[in-house]
N, C-alpha and C positions, 0 to 999 in steps of 0.2 A: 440518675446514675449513682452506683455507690459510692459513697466515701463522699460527694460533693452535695454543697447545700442548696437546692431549690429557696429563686427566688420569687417574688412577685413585684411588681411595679410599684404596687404601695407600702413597700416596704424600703426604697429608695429614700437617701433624705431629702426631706425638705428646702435644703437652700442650693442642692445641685440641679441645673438648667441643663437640663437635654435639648440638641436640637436633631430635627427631622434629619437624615440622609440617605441616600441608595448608592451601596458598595457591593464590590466584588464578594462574592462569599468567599471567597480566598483571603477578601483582606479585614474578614471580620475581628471581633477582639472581646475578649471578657469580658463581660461587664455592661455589653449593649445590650439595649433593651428590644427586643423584636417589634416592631411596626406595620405588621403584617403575620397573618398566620401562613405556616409553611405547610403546603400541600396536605396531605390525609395524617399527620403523625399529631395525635393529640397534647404531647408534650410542648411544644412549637409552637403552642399558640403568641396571638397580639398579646403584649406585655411580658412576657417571659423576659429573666436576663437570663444574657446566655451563659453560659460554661464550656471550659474547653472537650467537653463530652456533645455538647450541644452541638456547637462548630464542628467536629470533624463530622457529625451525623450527616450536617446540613452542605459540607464539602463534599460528600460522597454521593449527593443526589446528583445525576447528570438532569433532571427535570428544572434544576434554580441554576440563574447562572448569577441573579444579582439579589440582595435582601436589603429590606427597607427597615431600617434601625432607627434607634433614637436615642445618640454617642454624648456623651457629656459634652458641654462645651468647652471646659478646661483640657480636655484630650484633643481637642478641633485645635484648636490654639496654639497648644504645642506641638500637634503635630506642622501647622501651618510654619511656626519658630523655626522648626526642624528644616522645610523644603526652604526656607530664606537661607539659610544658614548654608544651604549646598550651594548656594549660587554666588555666595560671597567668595573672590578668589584667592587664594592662599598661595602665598609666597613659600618659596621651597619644594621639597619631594612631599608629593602627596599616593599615599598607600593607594592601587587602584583593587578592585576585589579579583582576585583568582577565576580566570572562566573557567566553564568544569572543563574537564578534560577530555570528553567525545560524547556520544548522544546517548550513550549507556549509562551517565552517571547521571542523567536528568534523570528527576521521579515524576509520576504521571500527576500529581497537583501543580508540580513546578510546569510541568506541559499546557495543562489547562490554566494556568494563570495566566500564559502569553498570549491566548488568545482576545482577553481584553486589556493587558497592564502593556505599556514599552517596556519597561524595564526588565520585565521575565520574556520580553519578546527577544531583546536584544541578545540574550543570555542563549537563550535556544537557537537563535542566529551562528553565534559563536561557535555552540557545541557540534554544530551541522559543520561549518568551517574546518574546525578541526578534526571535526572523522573524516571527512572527503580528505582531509590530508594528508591523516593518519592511514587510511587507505594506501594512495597514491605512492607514499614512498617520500622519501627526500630523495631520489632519484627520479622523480616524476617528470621535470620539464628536462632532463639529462634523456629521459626517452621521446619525449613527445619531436625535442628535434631530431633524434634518429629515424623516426619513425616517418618526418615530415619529408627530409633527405630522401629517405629511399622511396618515399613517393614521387618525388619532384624527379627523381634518375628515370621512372618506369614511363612517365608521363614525354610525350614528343609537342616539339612548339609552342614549350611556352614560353621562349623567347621573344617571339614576337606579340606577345600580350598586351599591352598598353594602355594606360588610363585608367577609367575605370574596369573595364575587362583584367587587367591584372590585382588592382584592389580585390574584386570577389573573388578573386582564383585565389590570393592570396588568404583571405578570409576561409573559402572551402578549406583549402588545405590544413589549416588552422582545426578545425572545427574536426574534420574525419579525426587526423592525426590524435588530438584529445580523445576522441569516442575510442580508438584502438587503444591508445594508452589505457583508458579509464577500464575499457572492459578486461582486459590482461591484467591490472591492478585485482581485480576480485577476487583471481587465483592466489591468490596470497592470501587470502580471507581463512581462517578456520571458521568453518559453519558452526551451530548449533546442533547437538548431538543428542544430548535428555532429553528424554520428555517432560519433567518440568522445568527446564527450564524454555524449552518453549511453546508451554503452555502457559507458563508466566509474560513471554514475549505477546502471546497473542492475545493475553488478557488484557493487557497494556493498549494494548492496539487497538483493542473493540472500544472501551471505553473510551480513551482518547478521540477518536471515532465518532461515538455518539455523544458526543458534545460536544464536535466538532459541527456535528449538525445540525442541531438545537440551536445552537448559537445563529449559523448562516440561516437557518428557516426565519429564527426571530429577527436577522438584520442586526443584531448585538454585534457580530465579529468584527474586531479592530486588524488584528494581525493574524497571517498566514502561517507564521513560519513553523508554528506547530503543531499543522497539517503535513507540513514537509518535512518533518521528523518522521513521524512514521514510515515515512519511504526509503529514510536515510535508514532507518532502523531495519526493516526488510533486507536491505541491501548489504550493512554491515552484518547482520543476524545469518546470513547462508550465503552471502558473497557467488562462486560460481557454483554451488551447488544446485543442481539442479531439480534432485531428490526432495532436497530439505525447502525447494519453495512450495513446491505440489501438493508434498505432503502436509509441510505446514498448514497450507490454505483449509486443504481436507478435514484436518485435524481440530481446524478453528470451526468447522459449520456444522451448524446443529437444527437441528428442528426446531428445539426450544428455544433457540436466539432471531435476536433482530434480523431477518431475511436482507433488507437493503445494507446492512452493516456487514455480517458474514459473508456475502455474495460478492458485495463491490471488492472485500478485501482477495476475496479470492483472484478476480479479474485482476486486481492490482497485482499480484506475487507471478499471474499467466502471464500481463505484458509487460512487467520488467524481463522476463524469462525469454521471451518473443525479442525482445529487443537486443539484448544482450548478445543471443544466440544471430540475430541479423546481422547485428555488425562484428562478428566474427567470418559471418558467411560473403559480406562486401571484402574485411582484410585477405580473406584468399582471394579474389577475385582481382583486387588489386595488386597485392603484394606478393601473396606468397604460390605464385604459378612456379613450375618446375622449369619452363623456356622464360626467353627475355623477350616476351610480346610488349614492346611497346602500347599506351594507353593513351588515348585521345584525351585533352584535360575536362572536353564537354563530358565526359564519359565520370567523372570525377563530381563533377556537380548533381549530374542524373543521379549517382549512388549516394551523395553526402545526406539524403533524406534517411536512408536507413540506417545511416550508423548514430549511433547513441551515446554522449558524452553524460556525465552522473545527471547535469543541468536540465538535460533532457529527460533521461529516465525518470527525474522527479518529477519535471513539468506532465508525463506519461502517466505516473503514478497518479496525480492531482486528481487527472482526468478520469480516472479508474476509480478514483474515491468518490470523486461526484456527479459518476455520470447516470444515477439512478435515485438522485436526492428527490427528483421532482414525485416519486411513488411514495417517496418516506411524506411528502408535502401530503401528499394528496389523501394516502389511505392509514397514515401514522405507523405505529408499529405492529406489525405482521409478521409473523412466525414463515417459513419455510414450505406447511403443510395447509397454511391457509391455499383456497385455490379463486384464480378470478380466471372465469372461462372464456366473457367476454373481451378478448386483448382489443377488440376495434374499437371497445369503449373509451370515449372521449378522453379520459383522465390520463388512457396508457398511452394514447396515441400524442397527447399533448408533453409529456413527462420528458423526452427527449428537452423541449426548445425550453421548460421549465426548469430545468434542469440544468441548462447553459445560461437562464438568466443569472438563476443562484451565483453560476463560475464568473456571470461577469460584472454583479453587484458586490464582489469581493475582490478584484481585480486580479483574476489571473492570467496571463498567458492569455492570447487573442487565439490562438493553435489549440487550448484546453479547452477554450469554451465553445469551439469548433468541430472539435472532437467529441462532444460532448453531446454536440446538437445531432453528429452524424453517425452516432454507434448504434442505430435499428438501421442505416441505408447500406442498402447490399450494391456490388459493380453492376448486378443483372437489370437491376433498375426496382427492383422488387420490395427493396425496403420502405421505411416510414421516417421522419414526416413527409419528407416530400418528392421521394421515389428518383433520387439523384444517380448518378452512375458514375461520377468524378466528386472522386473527396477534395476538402481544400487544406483539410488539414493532414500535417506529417503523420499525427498519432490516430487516424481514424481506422485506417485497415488495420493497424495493432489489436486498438480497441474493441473493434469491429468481429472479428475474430474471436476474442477471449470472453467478452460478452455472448455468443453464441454456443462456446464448446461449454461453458459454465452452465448456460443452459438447457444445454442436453445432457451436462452428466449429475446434477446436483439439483437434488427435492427443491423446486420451487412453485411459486403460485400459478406459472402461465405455460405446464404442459404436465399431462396427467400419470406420467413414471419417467422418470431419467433412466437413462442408458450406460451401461459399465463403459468404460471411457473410451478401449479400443473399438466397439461398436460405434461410438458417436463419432470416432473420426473418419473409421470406416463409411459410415453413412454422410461424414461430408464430403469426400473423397467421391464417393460414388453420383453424388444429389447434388450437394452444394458448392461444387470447386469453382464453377462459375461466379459466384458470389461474393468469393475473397481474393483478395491479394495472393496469388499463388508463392510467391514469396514465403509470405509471413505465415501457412500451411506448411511450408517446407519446414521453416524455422522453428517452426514447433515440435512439428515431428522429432527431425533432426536433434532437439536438447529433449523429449520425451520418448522417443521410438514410437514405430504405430502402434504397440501394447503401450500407450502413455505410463507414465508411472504415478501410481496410487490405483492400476487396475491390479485385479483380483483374476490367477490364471489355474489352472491345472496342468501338469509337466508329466512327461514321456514315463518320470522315474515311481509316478504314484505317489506324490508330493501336490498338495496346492499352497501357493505362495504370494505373495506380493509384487511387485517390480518399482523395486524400491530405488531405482535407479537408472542409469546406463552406462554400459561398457567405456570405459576409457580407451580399452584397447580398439573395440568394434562398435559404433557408433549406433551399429545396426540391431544390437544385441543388449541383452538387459542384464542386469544382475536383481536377483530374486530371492528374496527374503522366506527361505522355507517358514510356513506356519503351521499347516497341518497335515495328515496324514489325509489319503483318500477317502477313509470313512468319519473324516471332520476328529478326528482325535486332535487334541492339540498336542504338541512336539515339544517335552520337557526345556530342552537348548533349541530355538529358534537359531538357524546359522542362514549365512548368504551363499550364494554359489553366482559365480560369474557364467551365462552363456556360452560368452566368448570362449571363455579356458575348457567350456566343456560341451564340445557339439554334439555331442551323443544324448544329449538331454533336449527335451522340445517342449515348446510350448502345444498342447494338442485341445486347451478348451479355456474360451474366456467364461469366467463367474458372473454371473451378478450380483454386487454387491449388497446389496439389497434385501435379495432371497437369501444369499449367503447368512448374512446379521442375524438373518430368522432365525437361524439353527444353531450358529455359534456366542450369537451376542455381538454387541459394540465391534467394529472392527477399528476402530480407530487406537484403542488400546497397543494395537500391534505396529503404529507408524513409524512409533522412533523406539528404541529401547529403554 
């Protein structure tokens, strides 16, 4: 590198003792001497000292997660001083360090440290803590009892509950009451708006990502929790937008990117979406009826599956991150446009219960790695591995679902053209309603419309556009992002036009995205402004 001076080993003095060790390349340091050559970069080789030009190279490879040095010993030593010296207890106030302030102000080295060090674990612990709270409101538990109240008024008999029958009734209640708060906290969210800046968000995301995964394939990962950043960051990043999770995921997948990395994140942005939009559809069901129909409290348990407090939607998330690690195992990294014809081949048929080993040699969630094992098993009985018809986990029909429609609408290896999006739903409406959670179909719909949003339409007015969203006013109706004119001209001011406000305007032909690209180019350019 410029400006710095290449060294060589034998140019070390003479009375300095190196010894042998293997560290975090995060926790490398000038001056160490490489003990190993780094992957294909000629500079990297055994004996090199490093420089701080070296070190960030070698930080930036998701392929190393640890390097074998050979560190003075007088630097061993002191640093060893150093950790005695924390342990010695001191009388008085002692300074504690500033946690950051929410998960935005973590930078992605500081993310990928925590995956081997406690100490950037606990940090990232912290920063998750305080955006879930920062979210929430300092009004948060000032709602969760209103909200627990007016459950307990609609509900009949449970005076007589006792024992443990009132312990779990106590506990549901508990649990829904959070999931309504939490999901009503989103709206308060301002989403992301740029496009770079969230194409910076989902830079962050892939990488973080894939070296989340490298790490779990190798059995290196010590701590989680900055896996569950990213979900946090999803969440804070478009809160209840619905627009900006769809499109975001769209906007992150590419041909030229890691297919297991792109893909899974996509399913993760569909079933935080899915979940969200459930337990809004349980809070009407329970709460917000226009008569006073009293509610059975067994009827309160049957529902508390679908509603989704933040703890959930992470543990959802997790699920959605790794429920297709066993293909990253098996076939490494894979493009979008690779294609494997044979799905009954051993490898894909196995990558399911592969894939829930991973989740449960890191320990997460018994519901994750359940989840995990059952997102190819359909209700008709018809899936894989083991052709089940009763899930056991909360997050499987979530799962289940967004792993499917991602499949049919986004270039992957295991079907030979994706479908614009309101075909694909249409086709599982018509084919595969059997198959899912009718529910969690609804739920999708319902926060996407049957034109999903990030489909490609043509309109009554001689306009093709986007559906960059849904009506507030009409649930049922889209709002549509004009792009071009009928004969593909692009439209100097790109504007929105709400449906709802204007029923004189229709949709009269779904695009294919695809054929579309051919003629105008990139369509992703036009997601966000």
């Amino acid at each position: 590198m410029e400006g710095e001076v290449t060294k060589n080993l034998d140019e070390t003095l003479p009375d300095e003792i190196r010894v042998p060790i293997t560290v975090s390349k995060f926790l490398l340091r000038e001056g160490d001497v490489l003990d190993q050559n780094v992957l294909y970069y000629n500079n990297l080789k055994k004996g090199k000292v490093l420089t701080k030009s070296d070190i960030s190279i070698i930080q930036q490879l998701d392929e190393v997660t640890e390097v074998k040095v050979l560190r003075l010993k007088k630097i061993i030593d002191e640093e060893e001083e150093k950790e005695k010296e924390k342990t010695i207890e001191v009388v008085g106030p002692v300074a504690e360090e500033k946690p950051k302030e929410d998960i935005t102000k973590l930078n992605d080295v500081e993310v990928k440290m925590g995956f081997t060090d406690s100490e950037s674990d606990r940090k990232i612990s912290l920063a998750i803590k305080k955006t879930i709270e920062k979210i929430r409101g300092e009004d948060y538990q000032e709602r969760v009892n209103t909200i627990s109240n007016n459950i307990t008024e609609k509900l009949t008999e449970t005076s007589e509950l006792v024992g443990s029958q009132k312990l779990e009734f106590e506990k549901k209640l508990e649990e829904v009451a959070r999931g309504f708060a939490d999901v009503f906290s989103m709206s308060r969210l301002k989403s992301l708006k740029k496009k770079e800046d969230v194409i910076s968000t989902n830079f962050s995301n892939k990488s973080i990502t894939n070296y989340f995964y490298d790490l779990v394939i190798a059995d290196k990962l010590s701590f989680i929790n900055g896996a569950r950043s990213i979900i946090v960051k999803l969440i804070n990043s478009f809160g209840d937008d619905n627009g900006g999770i769809i499109l975001s995921g769209l906007l992150q997948y590419s041909d030229m990117d890691d297919y297991v990395v792109s893909h899974s994140m996509f399913v993760m942005g569909v079933s935080i979406l899915i979940a969200k939009e459930l337990t809004k559809m349980v809070y009407e069901k329970v709460l917000n009826q226009k008569d006073n129909t009293k509610i059975n409290p067994s009827i309160l348990k049957a529902v508390s599956t679908k509603v989704y407090d933040f703890e959930s939607m992470i543990n959802l998330g997790l699920a959605a991150l790794l429920h297709d690690i066993g293909i990253r195992k098996n076939y490494g990294i894979i493009t979008p446009d690779t294609k494997i014809t044979d799905i009954r081949n051993s490898k894909i048929q196995l990558h399911p219960s592969e894939s829930s080993f991973f989740a449960q040699r890191i320990n997460t969630d018994v519901f994750v790695q359940r989840a995990i094992y059952e997102h190819h098993e359909y209700l008709d009985g018809s899936g894989y591995p083991r052709g089940i018809m009763r899930y056991m986990s909360r997050f499987s029909p979530i799962l289940t679902f967004a792993e499917r429609f991602s499949e049919l609408v986004l270039n992957n290896p295991f079907i030979p053209k994706p479908l614009p999006p309101a075909i694909a739903i249409n086709h599982i409406l018509k084919n595969e309603i059997n198959k899912f959670d009718k529910d969690v179909v609804f739920a999708f719909i319902r926060g996407t419309s049957v034109y999903p949003i990030g489909s490609w339409v043509e309109l009554s007015n001689g306009t093709i556009g986007l559906v960059s969203n849904i009506s507030p006013k009409d649930k049922s109706k889209q709002i549509i992002k004009y792009v071009f004119t009928s004969d593909l001209k692009k439209l100097s001011s790109p504007t929105y036009i709400d449906l709802a406000e204007n029923p004189d305007v229709k949709i009269t032909r779904i695009l294919n995205p695809i054929e579309l690209s051919m003629k105008v180019g990139d369509l992703r350019v036009y997601y966000f402004d």
